[in-house]
N, C-alpha and C positions, 0 to 999 in steps of 0.2 A: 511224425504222427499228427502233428498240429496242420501241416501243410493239406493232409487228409480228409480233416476234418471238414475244414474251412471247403472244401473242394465240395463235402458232402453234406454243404448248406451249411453247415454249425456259426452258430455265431464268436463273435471275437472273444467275448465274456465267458462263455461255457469251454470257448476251446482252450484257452490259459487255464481253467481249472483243470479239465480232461487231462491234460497232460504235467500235470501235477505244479504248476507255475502259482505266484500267489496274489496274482492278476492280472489284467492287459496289458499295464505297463510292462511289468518284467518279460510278455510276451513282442510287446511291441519294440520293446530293447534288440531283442534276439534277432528278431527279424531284422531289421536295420544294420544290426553289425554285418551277420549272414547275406544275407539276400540282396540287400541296398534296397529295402524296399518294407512298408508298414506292410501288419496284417492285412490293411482292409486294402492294399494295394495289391496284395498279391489276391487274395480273393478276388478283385475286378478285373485282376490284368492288364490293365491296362482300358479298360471299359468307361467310355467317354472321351478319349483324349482322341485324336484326330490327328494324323501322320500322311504328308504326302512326299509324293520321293520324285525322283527323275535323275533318269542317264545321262553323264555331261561329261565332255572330255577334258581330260585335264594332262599338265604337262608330265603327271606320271600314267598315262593312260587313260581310257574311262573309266571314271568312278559313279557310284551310286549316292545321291544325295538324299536324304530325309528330315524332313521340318516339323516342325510345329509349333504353336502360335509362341513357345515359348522359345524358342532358337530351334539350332542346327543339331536334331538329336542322333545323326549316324552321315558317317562321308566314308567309306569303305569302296579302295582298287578292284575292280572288275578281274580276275584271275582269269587266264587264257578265254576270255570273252565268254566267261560260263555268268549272264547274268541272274540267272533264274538261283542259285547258290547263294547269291548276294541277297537278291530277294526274299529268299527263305528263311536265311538268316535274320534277316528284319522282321519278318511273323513272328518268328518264334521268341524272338525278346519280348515280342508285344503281340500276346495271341488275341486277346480281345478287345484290341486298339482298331478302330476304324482306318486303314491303310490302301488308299488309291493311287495311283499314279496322275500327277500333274507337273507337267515341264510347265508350265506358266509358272506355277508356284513356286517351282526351285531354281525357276531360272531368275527369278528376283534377289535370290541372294548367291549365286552361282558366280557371278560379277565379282565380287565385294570379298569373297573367301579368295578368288583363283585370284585376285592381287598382291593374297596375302604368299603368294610363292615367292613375290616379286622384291616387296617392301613389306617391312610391319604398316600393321594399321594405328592411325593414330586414336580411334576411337575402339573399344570393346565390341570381340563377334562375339553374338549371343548363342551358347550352345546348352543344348537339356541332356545331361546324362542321368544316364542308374548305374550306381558301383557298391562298393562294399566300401566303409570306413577307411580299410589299409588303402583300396586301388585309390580313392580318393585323394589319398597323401600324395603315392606314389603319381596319378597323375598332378597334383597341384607342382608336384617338384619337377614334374619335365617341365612346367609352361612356364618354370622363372629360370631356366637357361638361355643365357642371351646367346641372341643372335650369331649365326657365325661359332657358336660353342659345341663342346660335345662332354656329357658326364659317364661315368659308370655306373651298372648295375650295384653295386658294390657302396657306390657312395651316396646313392639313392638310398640304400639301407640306412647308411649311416645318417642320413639327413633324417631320416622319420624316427630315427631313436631304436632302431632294431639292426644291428650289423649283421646280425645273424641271416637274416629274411633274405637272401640274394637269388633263393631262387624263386621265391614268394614272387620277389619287386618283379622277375623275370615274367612271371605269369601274368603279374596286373598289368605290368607294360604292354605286353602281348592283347589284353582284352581292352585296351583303348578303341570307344567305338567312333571317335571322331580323330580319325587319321590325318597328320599334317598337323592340324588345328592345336591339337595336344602331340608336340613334337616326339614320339616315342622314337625313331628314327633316327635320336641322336644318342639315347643309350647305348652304348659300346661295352665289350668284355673287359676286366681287368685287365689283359691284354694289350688291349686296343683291337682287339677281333670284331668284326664287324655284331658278331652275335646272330641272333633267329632276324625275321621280320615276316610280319601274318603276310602279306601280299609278296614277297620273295627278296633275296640280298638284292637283285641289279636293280630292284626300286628303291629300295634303302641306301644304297652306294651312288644312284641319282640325285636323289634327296637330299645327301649328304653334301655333292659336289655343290 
């Protein structure tokens, strides 16, 4: 309902009352945990910020690259060469985000990531995600697996203080939108079954080798 409002002009203040909350804070809470994202973010959409992308082949295919000033906000596998999927997918995270395509732009930091197949880097790639609090965790825990490592979905749970969440961790793993960068690739089943992967196992079982 609150999501409605906002959509139907209301301000931040009146929509935390309208829906019975006992003000922006406790509005702006909800949002945050929910959505990974403030009220007044989700009313803009994304409205101001500036995204450019480009097509770049990489050693698991081509992928689709997206920037902005503040890092690397999406590196997503090109899937049977459907890239119009890829790109759609990028709108709709960010409908009222300014979004062109520039291979200048992303081939400046296209370099500098696709090394990162090779060798860690020794300085910090700069990436801008949106998540919810949990996926946040669950991705902070993939990116301190060293190198050469592989954990479980299972012990991802256990790490963020929820053992329960295994199929939670599965889902946030899954919505990683900077592929590689945030090693999801190397979550394995309890098992040691390879598990799901968004862009398919023979890239995941690459990755891995």
């Amino acid at each position: 309902h609150a999501k409605h409002l906002l959509n139907q002009s209301e301000d931040i203040l009146n929509t935390a009352h309208r829906v019975g909350l006992s003000g922006p804070g406790r509005l702006h809470d909800i949002f945050v945990t929910c959505d990974a994202m403030t009220p007044g973010e989700y009313k803009t959409r994304g409205e101001g910020l500036r995204f450019r992308y480009g097509f770049h082949p990489s050693p698991f295919g081509d992928c689709l690259v997206a920037v902005t000033g503040r890092g690397i906000c999406s590196l997503v596998f090109i899937e049977e060469g459907n890239r119009k999927a890829a790109l759609s997918n990028l709108i709709s995270s960010w409908p009222s985000a300014e979004i062109e395509q520039d291979q200048d732009e992303t081939s400046a930091v296209v370099p500098g990531m696709l090394a990162l197949f090779r060798t860690p880097s020794p300085t910090p790639t700069r990436i801008y995600l949106n998540g919810t609090n949990f996926q946040i965790k669950v991705w902070e825990v993939l990116m301190r697996i060293p190198t050469g490592h592989v954990t479980t979905y299972s012990d991802i749970a256990k790490t963020i203080g929820n053992p329960k969440a295994v199929r939670a961790v599965g889902t946030a793993v899954g919505r990683n939108p900077v592929s590689w960068l945030i090693p999801c690739h190397r979550a394995l089943r309890k098992s040691g079954g390879l598990g799901g992967y968004h862009w398919g196992l023979p890239v995941k079982r690459a990755m891995l080798a």
